[in-house]
C-alpha positions as protocol buffer text, in pm:
chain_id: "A"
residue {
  index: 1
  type: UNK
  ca { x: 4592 y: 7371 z: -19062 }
}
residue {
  index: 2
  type: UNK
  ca { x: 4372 y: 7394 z: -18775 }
}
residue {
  index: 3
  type: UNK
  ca { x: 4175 y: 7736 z: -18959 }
}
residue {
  index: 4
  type: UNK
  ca { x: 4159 y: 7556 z: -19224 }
}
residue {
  index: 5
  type: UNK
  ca { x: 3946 y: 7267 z: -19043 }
}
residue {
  index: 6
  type: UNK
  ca { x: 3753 y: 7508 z: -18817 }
}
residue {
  index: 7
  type: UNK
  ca { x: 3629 y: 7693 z: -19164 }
}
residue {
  index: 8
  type: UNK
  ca { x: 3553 y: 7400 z: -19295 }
}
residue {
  index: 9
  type: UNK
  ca { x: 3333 y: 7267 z: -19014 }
}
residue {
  index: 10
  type: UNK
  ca { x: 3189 y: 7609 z: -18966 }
}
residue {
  index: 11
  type: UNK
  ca { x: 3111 y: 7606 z: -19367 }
}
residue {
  index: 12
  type: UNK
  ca { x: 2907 y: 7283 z: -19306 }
}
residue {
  index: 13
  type: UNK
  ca { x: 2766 y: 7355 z: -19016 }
}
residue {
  index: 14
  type: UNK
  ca { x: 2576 y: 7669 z: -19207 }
}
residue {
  index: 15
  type: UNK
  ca { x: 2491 y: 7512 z: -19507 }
}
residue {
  index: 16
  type: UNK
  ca { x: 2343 y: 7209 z: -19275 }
}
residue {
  index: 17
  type: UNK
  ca { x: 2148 y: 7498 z: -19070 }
}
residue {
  index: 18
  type: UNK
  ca { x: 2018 y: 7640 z: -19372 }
}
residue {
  index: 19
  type: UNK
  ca { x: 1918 y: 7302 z: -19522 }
}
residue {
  index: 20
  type: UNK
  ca { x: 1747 y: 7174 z: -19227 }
}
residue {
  index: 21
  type: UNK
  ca { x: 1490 y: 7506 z: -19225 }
}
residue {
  index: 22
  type: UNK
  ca { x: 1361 y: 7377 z: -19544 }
}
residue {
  index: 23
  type: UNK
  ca { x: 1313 y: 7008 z: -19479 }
}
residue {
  index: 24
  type: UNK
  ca { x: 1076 y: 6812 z: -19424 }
}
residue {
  index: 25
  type: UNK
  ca { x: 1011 y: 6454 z: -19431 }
}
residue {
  index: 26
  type: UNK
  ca { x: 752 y: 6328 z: -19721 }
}
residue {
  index: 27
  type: UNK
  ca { x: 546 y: 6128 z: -19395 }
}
residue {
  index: 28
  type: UNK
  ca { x: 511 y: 6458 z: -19241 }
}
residue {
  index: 29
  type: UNK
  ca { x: 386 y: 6651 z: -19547 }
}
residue {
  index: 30
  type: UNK
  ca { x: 94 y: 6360 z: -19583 }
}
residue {
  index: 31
  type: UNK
  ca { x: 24 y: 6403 z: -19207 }
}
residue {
  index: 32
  type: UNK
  ca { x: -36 y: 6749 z: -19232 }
}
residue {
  index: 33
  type: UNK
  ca { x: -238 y: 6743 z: -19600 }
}
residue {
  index: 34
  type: UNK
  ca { x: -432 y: 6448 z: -19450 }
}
residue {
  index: 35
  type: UNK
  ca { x: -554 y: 6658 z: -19115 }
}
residue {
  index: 36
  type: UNK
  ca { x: -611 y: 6948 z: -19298 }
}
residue {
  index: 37
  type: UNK
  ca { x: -971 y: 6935 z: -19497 }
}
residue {
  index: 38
  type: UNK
  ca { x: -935 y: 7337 z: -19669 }
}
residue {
  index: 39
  type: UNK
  ca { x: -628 y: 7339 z: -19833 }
}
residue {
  index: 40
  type: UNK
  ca { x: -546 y: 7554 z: -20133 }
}
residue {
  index: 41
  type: UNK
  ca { x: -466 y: 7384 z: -20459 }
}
residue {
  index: 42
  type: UNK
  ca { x: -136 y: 7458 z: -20408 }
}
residue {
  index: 43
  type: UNK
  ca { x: -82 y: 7272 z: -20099 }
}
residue {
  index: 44
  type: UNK
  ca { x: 37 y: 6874 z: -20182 }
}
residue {
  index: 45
  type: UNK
  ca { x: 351 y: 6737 z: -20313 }
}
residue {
  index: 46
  type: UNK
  ca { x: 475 y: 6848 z: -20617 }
}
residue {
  index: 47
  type: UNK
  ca { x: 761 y: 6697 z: -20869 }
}
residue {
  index: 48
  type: UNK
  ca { x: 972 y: 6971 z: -21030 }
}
residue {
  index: 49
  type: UNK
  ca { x: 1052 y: 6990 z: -21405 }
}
residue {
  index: 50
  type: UNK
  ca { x: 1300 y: 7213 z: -21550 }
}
residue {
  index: 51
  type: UNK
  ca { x: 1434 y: 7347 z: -21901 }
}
residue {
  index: 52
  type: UNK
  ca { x: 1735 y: 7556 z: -21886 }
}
residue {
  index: 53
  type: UNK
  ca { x: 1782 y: 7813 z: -22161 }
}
residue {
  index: 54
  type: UNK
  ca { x: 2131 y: 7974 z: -22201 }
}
residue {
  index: 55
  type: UNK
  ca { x: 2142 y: 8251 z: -22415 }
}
residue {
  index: 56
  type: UNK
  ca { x: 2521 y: 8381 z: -22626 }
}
residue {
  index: 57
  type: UNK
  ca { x: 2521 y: 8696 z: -22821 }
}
residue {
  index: 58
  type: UNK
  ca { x: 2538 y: 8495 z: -23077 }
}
residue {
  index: 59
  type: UNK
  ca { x: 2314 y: 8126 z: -22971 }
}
residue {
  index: 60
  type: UNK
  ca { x: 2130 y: 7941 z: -22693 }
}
residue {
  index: 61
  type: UNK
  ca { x: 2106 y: 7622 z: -22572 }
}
residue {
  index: 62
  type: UNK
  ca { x: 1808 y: 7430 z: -22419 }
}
residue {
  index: 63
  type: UNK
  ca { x: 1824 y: 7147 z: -22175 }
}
residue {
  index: 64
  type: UNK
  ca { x: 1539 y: 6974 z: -21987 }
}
residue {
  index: 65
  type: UNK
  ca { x: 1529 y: 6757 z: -21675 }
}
residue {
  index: 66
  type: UNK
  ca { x: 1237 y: 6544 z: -21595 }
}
residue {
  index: 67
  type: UNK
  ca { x: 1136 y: 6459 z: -21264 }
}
residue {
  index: 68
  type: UNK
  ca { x: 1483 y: 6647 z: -21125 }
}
residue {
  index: 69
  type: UNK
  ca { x: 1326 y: 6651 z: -20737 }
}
residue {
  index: 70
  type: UNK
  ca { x: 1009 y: 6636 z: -20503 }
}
residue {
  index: 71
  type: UNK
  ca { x: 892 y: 6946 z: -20307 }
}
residue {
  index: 72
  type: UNK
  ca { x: 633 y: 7002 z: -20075 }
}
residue {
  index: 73
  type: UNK
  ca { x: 385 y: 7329 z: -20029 }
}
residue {
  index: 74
  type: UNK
  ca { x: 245 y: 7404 z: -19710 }
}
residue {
  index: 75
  type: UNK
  ca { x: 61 y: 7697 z: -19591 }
}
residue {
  index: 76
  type: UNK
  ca { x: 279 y: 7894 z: -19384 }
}
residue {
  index: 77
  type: UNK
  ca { x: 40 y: 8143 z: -19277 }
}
residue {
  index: 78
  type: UNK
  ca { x: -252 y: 8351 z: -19455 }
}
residue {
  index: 79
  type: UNK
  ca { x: -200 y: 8357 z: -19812 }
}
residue {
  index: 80
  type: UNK
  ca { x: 217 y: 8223 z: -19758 }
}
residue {
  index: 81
  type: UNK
  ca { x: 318 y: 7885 z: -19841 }
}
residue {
  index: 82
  type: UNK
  ca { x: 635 y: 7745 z: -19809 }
}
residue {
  index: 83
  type: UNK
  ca { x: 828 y: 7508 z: -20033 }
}
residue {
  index: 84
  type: UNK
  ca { x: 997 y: 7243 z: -19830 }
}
residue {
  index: 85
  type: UNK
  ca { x: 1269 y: 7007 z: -19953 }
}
residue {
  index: 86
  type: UNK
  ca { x: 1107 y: 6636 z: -19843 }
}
residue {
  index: 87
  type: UNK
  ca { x: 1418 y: 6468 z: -19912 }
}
residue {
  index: 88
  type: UNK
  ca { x: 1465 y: 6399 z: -20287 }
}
residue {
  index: 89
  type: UNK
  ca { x: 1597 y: 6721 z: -20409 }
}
residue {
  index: 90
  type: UNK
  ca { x: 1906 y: 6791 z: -20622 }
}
residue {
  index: 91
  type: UNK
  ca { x: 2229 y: 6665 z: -20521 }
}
residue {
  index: 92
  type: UNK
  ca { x: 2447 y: 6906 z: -20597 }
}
residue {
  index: 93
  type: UNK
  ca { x: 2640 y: 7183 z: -20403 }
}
residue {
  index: 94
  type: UNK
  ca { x: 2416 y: 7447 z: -20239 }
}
residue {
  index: 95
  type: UNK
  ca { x: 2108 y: 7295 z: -20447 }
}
residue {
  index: 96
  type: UNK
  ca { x: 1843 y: 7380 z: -20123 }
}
residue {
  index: 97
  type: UNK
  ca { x: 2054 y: 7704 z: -19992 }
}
residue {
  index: 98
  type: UNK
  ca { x: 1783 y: 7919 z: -20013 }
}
residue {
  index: 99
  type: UNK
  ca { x: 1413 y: 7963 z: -19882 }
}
residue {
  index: 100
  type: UNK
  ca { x: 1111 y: 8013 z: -20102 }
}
residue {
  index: 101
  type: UNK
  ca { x: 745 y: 8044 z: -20099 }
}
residue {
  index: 102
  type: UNK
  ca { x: 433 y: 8128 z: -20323 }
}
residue {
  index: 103
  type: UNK
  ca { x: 181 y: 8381 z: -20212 }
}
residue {
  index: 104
  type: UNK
  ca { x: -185 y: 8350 z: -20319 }
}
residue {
  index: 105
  type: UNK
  ca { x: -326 y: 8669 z: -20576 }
}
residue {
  index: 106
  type: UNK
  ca { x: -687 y: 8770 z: -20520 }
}
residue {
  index: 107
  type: UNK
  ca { x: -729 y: 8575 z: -20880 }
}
residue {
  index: 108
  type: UNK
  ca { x: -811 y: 8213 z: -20846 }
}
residue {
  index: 109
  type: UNK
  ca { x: -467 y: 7975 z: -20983 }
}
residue {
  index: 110
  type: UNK
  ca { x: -287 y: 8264 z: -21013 }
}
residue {
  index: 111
  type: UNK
  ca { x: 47 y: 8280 z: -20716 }
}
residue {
  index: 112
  type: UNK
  ca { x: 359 y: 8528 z: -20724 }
}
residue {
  index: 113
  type: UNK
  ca { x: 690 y: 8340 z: -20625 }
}
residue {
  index: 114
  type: UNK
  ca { x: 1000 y: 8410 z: -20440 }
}
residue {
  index: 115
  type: UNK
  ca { x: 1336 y: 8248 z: -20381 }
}
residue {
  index: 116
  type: UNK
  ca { x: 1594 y: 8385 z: -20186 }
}
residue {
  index: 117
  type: UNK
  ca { x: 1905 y: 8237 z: -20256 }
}
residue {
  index: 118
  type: UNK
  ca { x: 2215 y: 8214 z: -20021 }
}
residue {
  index: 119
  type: UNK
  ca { x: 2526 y: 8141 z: -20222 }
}
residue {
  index: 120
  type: UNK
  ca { x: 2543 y: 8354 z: -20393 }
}
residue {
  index: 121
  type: UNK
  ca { x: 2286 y: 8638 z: -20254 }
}
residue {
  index: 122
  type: UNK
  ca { x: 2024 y: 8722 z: -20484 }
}
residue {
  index: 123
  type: UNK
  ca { x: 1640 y: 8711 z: -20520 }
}
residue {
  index: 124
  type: UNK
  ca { x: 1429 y: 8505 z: -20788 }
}
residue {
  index: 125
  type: UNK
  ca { x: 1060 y: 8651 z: -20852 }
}
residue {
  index: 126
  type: UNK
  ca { x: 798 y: 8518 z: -21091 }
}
residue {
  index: 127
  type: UNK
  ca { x: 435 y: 8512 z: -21126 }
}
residue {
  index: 128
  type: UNK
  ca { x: 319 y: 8193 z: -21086 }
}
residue {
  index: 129
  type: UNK
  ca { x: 40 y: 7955 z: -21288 }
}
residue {
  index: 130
  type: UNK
  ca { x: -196 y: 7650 z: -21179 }
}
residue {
  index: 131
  type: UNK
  ca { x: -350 y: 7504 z: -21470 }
}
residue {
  index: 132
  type: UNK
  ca { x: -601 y: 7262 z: -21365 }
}
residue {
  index: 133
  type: UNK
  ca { x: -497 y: 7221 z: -20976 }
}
residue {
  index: 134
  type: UNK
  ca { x: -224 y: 7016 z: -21097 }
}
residue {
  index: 135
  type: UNK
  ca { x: 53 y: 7187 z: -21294 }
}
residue {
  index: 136
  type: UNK
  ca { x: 239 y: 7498 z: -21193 }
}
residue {
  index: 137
  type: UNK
  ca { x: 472 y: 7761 z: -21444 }
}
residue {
  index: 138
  type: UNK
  ca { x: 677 y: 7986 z: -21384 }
}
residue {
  index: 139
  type: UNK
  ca { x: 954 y: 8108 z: -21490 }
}
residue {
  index: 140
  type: UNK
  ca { x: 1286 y: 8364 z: -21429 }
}
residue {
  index: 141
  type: UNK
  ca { x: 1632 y: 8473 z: -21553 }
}
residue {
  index: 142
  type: UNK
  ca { x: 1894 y: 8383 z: -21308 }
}
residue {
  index: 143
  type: UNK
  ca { x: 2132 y: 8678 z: -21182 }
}
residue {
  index: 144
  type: UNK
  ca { x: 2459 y: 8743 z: -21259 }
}
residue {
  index: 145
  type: UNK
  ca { x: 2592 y: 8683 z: -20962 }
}
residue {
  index: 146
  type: UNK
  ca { x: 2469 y: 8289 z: -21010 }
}
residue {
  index: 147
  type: UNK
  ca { x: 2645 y: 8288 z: -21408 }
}
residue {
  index: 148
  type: UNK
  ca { x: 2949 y: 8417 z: -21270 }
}
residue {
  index: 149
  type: UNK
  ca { x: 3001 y: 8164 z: -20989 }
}
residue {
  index: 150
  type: UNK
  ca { x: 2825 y: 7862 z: -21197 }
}
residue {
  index: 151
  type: UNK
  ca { x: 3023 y: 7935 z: -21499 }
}
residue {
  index: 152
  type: UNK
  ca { x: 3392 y: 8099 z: -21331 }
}
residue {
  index: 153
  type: UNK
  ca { x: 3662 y: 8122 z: -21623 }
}
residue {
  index: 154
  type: UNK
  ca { x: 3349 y: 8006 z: -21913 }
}
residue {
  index: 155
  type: UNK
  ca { x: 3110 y: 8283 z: -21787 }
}
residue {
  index: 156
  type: UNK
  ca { x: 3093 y: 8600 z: -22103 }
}
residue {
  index: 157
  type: UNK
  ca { x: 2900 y: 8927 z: -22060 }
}
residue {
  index: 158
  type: UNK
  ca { x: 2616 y: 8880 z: -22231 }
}
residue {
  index: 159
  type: UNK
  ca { x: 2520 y: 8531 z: -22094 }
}
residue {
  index: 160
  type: UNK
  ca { x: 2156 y: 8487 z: -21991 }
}
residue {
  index: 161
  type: UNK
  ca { x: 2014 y: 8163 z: -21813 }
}
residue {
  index: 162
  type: UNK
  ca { x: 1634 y: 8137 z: -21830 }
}
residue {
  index: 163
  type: UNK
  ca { x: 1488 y: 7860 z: -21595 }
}
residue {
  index: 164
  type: UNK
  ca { x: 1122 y: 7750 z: -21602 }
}
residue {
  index: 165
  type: UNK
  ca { x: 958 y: 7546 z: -21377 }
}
residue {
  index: 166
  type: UNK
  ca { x: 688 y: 7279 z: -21440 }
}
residue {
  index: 167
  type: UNK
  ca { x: 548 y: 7152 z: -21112 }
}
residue {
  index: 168
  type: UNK
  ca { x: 327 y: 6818 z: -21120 }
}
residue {
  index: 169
  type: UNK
  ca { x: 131 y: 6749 z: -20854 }
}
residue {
  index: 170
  type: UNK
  ca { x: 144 y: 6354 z: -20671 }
}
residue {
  index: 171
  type: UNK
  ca { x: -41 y: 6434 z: -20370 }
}
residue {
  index: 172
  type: UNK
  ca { x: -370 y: 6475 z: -20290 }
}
residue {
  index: 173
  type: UNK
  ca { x: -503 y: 6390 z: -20614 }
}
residue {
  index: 174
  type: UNK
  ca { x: -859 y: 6453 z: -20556 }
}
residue {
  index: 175
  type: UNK
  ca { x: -873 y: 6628 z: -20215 }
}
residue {
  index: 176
  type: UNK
  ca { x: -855 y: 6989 z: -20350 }
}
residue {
  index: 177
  type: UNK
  ca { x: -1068 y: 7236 z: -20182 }
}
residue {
  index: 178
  type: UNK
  ca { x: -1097 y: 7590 z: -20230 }
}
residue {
  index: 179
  type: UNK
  ca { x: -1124 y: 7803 z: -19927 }
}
């Protein structure tokens, strides 16, 4: 009984380690975007749209989620910026166990993107879109890895999940400057 508690404590004492590395609070991220005057158009506050696309062998399904959580994007350093949870992302298990960031191409709007997920282990990469210095796409396939824990005793070879991403900028509106 006693290993049984101590895992459990020591289970969410990582998952609140790795958490805490990506969050910020959403007074924090306007400090910072307010004191800086050259940001990239990436940098601001962003709400996250998603359509999830599972593919059969034999059918797919599509489902979409408006306004599913708020990220920030801050320069990290150079050409890296991070994506910080500001408090209202997803609710569910394990739904900010990972770190990602965008790095700026020598091609104006145009971003690669990388997630490294936790639980379990794997590595999401996508080239990335801004369309007007307000919208961001992208998209990837998740791994196998993912379908096998998400789905357990459902999960079929041959499954595919395709996620993409449609960021909408709320903050700054107007204050974009290119460096």
């Amino acid at each position: 009984m006693k290993i049984k508690i101590f895992v459990t404590l020591l289970v969410l004492f990582a998952t609140f380690n790795i958490s805490a590395q990506n969050k910020l609070n959403k007074d924090s991220v306007i400090k910072y975007l307010d004191s800086h005057k050259n940001l990239d158009p990436i940098e601001g506050i962003w709400t996250l749209h998603v359509v999830r696309t599972l593919f059969t062998e034999k059918d797919s399904t599509e489902e979409t989620q408006y306004m599913r959580s708020s990220w920030a994007v801050i320069r990290e350093k150079g050409k890296h910026f991070r994506v910080i949870d500001i408090g209202r992302a997803e609710k569910e298990a394990d739904a900010t166990d990972f770190k990602a960031f965008f790095v700026a191409s020598s091609e104006v709007g145009v971003y690669s993107y990388r997630c490294d997920f936790k639980n379990p282990n794997w590595i999401a990469k996508s080239k990335v879109t801004l369309k007007d210095n307000f919208i961001l796409e992208y998209g990837y396939f998740a791994s196998k890895a993912f379908l096998k824990q998400a789905y357990k005793d459902e999960y079929k070879n041959g499954f595919k999940l395709r996620w993409k991403f449609t960021w909408t900028k709320e903050y700054p509106e107007n204050k974009i400057q290119y460096n």
